[in-house]
C-alpha atoms as a printed R data frame, in Angstrom:
    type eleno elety resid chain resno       x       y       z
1   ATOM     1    CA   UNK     A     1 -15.863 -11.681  36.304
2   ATOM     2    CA   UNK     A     2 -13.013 -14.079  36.904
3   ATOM     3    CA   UNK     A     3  -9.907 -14.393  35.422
4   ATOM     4    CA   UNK     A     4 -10.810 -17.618  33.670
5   ATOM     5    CA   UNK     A     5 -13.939 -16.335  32.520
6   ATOM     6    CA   UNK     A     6 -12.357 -13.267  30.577
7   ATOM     7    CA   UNK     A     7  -9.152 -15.641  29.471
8   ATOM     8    CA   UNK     A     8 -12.256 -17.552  27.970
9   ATOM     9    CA   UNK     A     9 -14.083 -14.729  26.412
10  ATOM    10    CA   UNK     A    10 -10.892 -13.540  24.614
11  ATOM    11    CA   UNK     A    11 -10.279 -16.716  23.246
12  ATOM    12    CA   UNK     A    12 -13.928 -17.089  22.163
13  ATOM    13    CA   UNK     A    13 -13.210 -13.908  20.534
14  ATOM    14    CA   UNK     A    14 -10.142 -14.981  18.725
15  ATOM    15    CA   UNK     A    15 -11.770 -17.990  17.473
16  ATOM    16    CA   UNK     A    16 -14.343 -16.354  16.195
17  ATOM    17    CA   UNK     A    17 -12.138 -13.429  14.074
18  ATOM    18    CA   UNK     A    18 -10.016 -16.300  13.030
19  ATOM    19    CA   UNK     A    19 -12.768 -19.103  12.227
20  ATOM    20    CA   UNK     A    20 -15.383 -16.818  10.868
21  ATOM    21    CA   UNK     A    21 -12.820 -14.406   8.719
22  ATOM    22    CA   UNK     A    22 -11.617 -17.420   7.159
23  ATOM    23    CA   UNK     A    23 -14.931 -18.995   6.286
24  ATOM    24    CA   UNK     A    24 -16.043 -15.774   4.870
25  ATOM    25    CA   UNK     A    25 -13.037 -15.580   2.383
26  ATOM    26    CA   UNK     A    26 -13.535 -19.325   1.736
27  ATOM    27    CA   UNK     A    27 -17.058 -18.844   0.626
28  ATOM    28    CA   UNK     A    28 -16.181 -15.870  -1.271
29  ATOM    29    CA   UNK     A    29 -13.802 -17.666  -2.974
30  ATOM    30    CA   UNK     A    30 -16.311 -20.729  -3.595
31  ATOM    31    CA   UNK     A    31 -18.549 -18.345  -4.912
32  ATOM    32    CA   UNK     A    32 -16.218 -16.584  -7.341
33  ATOM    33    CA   UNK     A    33 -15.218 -20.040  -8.316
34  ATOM    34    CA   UNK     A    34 -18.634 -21.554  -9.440
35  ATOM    35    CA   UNK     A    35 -19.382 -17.813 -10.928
36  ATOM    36    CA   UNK     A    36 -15.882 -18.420 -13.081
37  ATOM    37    CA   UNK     A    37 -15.247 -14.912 -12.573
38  ATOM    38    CA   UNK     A    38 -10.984 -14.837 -12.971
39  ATOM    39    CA   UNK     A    39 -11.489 -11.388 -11.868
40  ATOM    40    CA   UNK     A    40 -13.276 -11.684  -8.665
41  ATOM    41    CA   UNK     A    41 -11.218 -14.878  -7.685
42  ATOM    42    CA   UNK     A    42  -8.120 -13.002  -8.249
43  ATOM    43    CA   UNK     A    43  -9.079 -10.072  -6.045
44  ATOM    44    CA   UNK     A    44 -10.455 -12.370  -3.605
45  ATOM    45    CA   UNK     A    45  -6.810 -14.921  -3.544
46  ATOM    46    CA   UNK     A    46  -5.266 -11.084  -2.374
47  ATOM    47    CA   UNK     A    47  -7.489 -10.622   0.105
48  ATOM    48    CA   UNK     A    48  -6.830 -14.060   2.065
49  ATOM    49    CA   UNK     A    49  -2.775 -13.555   1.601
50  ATOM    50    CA   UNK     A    50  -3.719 -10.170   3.126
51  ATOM    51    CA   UNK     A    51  -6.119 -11.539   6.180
52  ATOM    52    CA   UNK     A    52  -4.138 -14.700   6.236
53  ATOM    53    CA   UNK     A    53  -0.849 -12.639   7.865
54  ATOM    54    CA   UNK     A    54  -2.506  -9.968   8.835
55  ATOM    55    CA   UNK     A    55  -5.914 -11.109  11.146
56  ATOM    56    CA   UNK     A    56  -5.844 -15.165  10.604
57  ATOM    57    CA   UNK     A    57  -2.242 -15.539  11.891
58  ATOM    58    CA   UNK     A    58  -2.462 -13.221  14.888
59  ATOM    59    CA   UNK     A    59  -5.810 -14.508  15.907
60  ATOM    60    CA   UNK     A    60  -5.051 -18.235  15.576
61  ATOM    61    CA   UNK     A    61  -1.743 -17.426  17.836
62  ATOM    62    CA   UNK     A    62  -4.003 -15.346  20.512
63  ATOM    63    CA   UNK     A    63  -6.581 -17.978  20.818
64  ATOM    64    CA   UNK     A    64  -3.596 -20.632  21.392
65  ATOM    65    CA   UNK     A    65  -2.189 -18.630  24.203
66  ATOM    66    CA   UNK     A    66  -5.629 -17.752  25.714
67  ATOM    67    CA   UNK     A    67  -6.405 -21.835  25.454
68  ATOM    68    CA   UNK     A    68  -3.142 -22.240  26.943
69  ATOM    69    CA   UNK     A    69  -3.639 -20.116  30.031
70  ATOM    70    CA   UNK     A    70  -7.064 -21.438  30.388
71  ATOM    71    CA   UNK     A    71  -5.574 -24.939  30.470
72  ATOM    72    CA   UNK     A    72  -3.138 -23.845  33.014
73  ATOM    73    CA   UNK     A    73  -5.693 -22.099  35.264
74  ATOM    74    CA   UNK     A    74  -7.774 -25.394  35.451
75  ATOM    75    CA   UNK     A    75  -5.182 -27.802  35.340
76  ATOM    76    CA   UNK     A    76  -6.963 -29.273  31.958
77  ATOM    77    CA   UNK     A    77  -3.880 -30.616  30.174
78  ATOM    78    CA   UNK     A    78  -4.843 -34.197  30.378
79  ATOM    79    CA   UNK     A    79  -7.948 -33.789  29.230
80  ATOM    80    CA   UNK     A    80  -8.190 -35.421  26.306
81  ATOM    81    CA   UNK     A    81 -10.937 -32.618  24.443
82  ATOM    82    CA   UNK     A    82  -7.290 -30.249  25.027
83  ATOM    83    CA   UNK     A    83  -5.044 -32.690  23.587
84  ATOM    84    CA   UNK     A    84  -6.964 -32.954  20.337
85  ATOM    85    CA   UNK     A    85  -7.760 -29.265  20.536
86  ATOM    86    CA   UNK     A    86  -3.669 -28.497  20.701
87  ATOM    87    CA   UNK     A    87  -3.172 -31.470  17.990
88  ATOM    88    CA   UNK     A    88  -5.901 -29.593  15.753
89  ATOM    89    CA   UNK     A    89  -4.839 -26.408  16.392
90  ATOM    90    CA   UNK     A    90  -1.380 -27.056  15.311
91  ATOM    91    CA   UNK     A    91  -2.397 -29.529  12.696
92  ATOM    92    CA   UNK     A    92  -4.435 -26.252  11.163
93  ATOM    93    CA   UNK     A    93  -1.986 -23.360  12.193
94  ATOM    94    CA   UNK     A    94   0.359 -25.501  10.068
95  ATOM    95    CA   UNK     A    95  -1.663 -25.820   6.919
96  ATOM    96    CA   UNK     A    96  -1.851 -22.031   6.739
97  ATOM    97    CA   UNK     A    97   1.507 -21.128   7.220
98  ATOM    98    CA   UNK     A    98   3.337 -23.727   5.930
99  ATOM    99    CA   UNK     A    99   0.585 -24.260   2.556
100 ATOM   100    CA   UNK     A   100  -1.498 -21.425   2.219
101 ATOM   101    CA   UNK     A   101   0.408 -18.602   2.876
102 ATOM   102    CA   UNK     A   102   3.430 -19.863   0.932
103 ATOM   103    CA   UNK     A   103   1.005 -20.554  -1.841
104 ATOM   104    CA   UNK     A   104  -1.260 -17.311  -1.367
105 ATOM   105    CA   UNK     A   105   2.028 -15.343  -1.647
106 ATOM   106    CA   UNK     A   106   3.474 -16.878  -4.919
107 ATOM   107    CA   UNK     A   107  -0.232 -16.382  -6.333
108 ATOM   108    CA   UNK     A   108  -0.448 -12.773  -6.036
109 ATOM   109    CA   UNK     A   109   2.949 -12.134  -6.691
110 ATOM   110    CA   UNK     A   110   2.284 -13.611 -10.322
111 ATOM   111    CA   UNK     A   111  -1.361 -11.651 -10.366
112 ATOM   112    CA   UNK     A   112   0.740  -8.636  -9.745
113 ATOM   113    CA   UNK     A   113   3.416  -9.563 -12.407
114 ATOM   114    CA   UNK     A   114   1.202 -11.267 -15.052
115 ATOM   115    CA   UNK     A   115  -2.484 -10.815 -14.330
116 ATOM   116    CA   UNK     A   116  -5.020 -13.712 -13.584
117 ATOM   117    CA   UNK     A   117  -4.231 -16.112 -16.046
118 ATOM   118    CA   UNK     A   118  -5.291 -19.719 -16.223
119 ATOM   119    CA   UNK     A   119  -2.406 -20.930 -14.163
120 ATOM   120    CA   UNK     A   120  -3.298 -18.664 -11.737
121 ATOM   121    CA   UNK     A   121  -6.726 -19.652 -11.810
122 ATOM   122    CA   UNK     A   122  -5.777 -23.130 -11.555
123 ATOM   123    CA   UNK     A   123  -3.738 -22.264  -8.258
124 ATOM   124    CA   UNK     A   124  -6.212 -20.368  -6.610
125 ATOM   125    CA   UNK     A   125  -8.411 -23.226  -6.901
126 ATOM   126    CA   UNK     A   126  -5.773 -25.440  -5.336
127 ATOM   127    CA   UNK     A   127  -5.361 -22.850  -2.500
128 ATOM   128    CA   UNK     A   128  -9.450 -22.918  -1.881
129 ATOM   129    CA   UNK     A   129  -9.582 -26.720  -2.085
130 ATOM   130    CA   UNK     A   130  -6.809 -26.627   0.662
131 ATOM   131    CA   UNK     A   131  -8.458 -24.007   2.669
132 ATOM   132    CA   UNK     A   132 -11.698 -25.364   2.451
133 ATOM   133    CA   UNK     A   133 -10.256 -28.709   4.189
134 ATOM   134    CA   UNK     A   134  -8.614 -26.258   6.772
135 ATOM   135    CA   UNK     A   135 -12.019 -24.498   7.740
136 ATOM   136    CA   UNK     A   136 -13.540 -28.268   8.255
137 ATOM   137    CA   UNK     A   137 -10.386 -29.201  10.700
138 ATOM   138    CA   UNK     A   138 -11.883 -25.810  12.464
139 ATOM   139    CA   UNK     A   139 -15.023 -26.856  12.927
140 ATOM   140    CA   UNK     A   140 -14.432 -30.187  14.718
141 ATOM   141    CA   UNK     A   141 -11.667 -28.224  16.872
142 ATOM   142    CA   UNK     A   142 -14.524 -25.983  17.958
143 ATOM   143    CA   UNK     A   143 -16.658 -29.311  18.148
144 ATOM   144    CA   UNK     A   144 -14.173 -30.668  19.974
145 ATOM   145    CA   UNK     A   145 -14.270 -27.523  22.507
146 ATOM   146    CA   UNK     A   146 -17.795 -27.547  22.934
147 ATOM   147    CA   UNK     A   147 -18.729 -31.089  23.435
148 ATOM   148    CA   UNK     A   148 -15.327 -32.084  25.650
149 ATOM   149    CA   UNK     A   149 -15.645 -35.752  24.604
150 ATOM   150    CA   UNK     A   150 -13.739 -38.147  27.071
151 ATOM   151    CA   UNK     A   151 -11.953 -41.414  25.810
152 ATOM   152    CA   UNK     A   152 -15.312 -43.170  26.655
153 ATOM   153    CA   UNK     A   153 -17.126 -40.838  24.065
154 ATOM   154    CA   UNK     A   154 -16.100 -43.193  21.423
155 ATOM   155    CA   UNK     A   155 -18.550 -42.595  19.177
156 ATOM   156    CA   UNK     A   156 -18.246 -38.651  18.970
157 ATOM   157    CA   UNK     A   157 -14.503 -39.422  18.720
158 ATOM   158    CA   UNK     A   158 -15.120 -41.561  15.793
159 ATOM   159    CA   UNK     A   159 -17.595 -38.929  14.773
160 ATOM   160    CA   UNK     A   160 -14.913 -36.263  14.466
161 ATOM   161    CA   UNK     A   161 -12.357 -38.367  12.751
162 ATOM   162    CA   UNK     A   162 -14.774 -39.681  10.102
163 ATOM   163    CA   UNK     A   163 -15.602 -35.810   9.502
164 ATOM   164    CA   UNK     A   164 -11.792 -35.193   8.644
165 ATOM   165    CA   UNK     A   165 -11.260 -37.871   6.532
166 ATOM   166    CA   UNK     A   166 -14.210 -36.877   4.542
167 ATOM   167    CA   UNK     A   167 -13.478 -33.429   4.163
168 ATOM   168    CA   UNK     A   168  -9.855 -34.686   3.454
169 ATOM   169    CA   UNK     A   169 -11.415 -36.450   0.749
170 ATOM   170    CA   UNK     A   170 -13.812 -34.067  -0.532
171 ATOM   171    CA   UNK     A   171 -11.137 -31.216  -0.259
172 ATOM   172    CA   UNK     A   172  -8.084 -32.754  -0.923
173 ATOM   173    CA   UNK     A   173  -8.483 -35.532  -3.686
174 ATOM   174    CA   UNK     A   174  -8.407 -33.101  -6.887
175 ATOM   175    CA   UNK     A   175  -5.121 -30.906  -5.089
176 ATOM   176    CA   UNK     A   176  -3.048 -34.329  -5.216
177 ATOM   177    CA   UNK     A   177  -4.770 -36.179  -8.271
178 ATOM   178    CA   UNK     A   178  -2.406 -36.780 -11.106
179 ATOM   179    CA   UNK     A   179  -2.960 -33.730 -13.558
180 ATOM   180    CA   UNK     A   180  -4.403 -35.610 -16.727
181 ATOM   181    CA   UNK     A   181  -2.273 -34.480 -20.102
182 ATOM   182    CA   UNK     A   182  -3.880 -32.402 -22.587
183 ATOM   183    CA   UNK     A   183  -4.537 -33.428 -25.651
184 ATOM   184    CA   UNK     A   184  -3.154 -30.990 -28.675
């Protein structure tokens, strides 16, 4: 085996810890949601502040490097399938740590101090909706990976972008809707 080949496999690796981790805790959390179970969503928000530091962070930042070295090794940096793959990797590495984990944090620092109440609730939700946009951006990285479009690949391109603005939508709409005042 070649360097480049086990540069590859690492980063494969990394991916996969980071990518599939996180989809697991979303769909957890999804699942918790639907089942309105406060107490299973409030374990489950602990568990991705836990896995977000602790095996999302690390993995996302090993897979970068391995992609980087790879990139070196074959002189790809002007591909254009590494260019979006760096812009969507740092587009995503910045949701988590500059929303989620922030957020993740303050949320089970109040489960600790007052339990999971319906504000907590209410920001967990938030958090998933956020995360669930995040795991989306993922998957057309990884698309992107895989199928290598060129500029000429306009329609995949368009594919891709279409796919994040829909999952933007989807995802994203009910975190930044005006909250609608309760009626006494």
């Amino acid at each position: 085996m070649d360097t480049y080949s086990f540069i590859k496999f690492l980063h494969v690796a990394f991916v996969v810890t980071w990518l599939g981790g996180g989809l697991s805790l979303v769909l957890l959390g999804a699942r918790a949601n639907r089942a309105n179970d406060t107490a299973d969503f409030g374990k489950i928000l602990q568990q991705v502040a836990y896995m977000s530091s602790h095996v999302f962070a690390p993995s996302a930042v090993l897979a970068l490097l391995c992609g980087l070295v790879m990139a070196w090794i074959g002189g790809l940096f002007d591909s254009l399938w590494v260019i979006i793959g760096l812009i969507g990797f740092a587009a995503t590495f910045a949701i988590g740590i500059a929303i989620l984990k922030p957020r993740s944090e303050k949320v089970v620092a109040l489960v600790a101090k007052e339990g999971v109440t319906p504000a907590v609730v209410e920001q967990g939700r938030e958090i998933l909706r956020i995360a669930q946009f995040d795991m989306a951006m993922l998957f057309v990285v990884v698309a992107d990976m895989v199928i290598k479009p060129a500029p000429e690949n306009y329609i995949v391109l368009l594919v891709m972008v279409v796919a994040i603005l829909i999952s933007g939508v989807l995802f994203l709409r009910p975190v930044f809707a005006p909250a609608v005042p309760q009626r006494a």
